[in-house]
C-alpha positions in Angstrom: 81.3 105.1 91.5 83.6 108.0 93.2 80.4 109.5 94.6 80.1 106.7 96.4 83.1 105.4 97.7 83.5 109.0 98.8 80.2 108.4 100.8 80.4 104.7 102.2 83.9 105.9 103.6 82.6 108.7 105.5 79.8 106.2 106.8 82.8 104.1 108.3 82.9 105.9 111.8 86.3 105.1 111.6 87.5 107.7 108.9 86.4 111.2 108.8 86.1 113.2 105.7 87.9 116.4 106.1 87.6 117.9 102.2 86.3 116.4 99.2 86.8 118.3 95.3 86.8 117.1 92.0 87.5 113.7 91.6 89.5 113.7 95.5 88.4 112.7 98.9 90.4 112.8 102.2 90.3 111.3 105.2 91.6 111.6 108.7 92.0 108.9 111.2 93.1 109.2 114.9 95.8 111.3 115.7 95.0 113.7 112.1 96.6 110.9 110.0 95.6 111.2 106.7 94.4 109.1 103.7 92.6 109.7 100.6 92.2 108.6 97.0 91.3 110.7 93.9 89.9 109.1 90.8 92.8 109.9 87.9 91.6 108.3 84.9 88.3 106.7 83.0 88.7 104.9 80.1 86.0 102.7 78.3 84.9 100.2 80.9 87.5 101.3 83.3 88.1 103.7 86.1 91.3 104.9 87.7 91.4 105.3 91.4 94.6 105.6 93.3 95.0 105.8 97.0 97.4 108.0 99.1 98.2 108.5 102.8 100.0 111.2 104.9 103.5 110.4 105.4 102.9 109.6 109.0 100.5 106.9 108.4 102.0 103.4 109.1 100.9 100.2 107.7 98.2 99.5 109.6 96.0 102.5 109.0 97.4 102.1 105.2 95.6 98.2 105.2 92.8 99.5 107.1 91.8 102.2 104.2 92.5 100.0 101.3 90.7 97.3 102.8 87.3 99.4 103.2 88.1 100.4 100.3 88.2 97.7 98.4 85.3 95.7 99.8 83.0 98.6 98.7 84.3 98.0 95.5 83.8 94.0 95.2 80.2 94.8 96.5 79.8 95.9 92.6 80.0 93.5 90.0 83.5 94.7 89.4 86.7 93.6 88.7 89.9 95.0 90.5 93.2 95.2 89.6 96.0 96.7 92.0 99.3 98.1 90.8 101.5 98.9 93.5 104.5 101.4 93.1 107.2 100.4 91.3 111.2 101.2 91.3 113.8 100.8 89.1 117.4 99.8 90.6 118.1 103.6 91.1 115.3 104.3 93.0 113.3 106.2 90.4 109.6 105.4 90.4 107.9 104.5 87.1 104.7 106.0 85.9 101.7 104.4 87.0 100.2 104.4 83.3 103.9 102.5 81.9 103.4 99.9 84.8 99.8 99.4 83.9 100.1 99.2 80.1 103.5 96.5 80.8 101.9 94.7 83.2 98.5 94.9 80.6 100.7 94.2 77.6 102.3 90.5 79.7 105.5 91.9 79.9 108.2 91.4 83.1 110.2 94.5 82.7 109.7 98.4 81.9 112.6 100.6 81.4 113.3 103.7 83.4 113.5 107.0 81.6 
């Protein structure tokens, strides 16, 4: 599946692949903003793929990626779930994997470390 989505995104015309190494792929986009994903995890039946941009990508270019992105993926018999970032009232991120495995577990809180 990365092999792929690493390919069909270069195909885009509108993204250009500037490096690619294990399990990572980025991407420039006009004026050298850059986006990219890297796969982080594989479990059984499941794959890990997280998305990242440049900091001087706005929100545009950010929907424009994740969009491709994610209609190569429903071209697959596939099932998608997104987890976007999440903060706690001091502004510390939580881990990705605690958000997943709350969110997977039905629950409407974490605690921050």
């Amino acid at each position: 599946m990365y092999a792929s989505l690493v390919v069909l995104l270069g195909y885009t015309h509108t993204f250009t692949r500037t490096s690619q190494w294990k399990n990572q792929a980025r991407y420039e986009v006009g004026n050298r903003l850059v986006c990219g994903f890297r796969q982080e995890g594989e479990r059984e039946g499941e794959l890990q793929f997280v998305l990242h941009y440049g900091r001087t990508v706005g929100a545009p270019i950010r929907t424009l990626f994740q969009g491709l992105f994610e209609s190569f993926l429903a071209r697959r018999n596939l099932t998608v779930q997104r987890y976007e970032p999440v903060f706690c009232s001091q502004d510390h991120q939580l881990n990705r994997a605690v958000v997943r495995d709350r969110v997977s577990a039905g629950a409407a809180f974490a605690f921050c470390a």
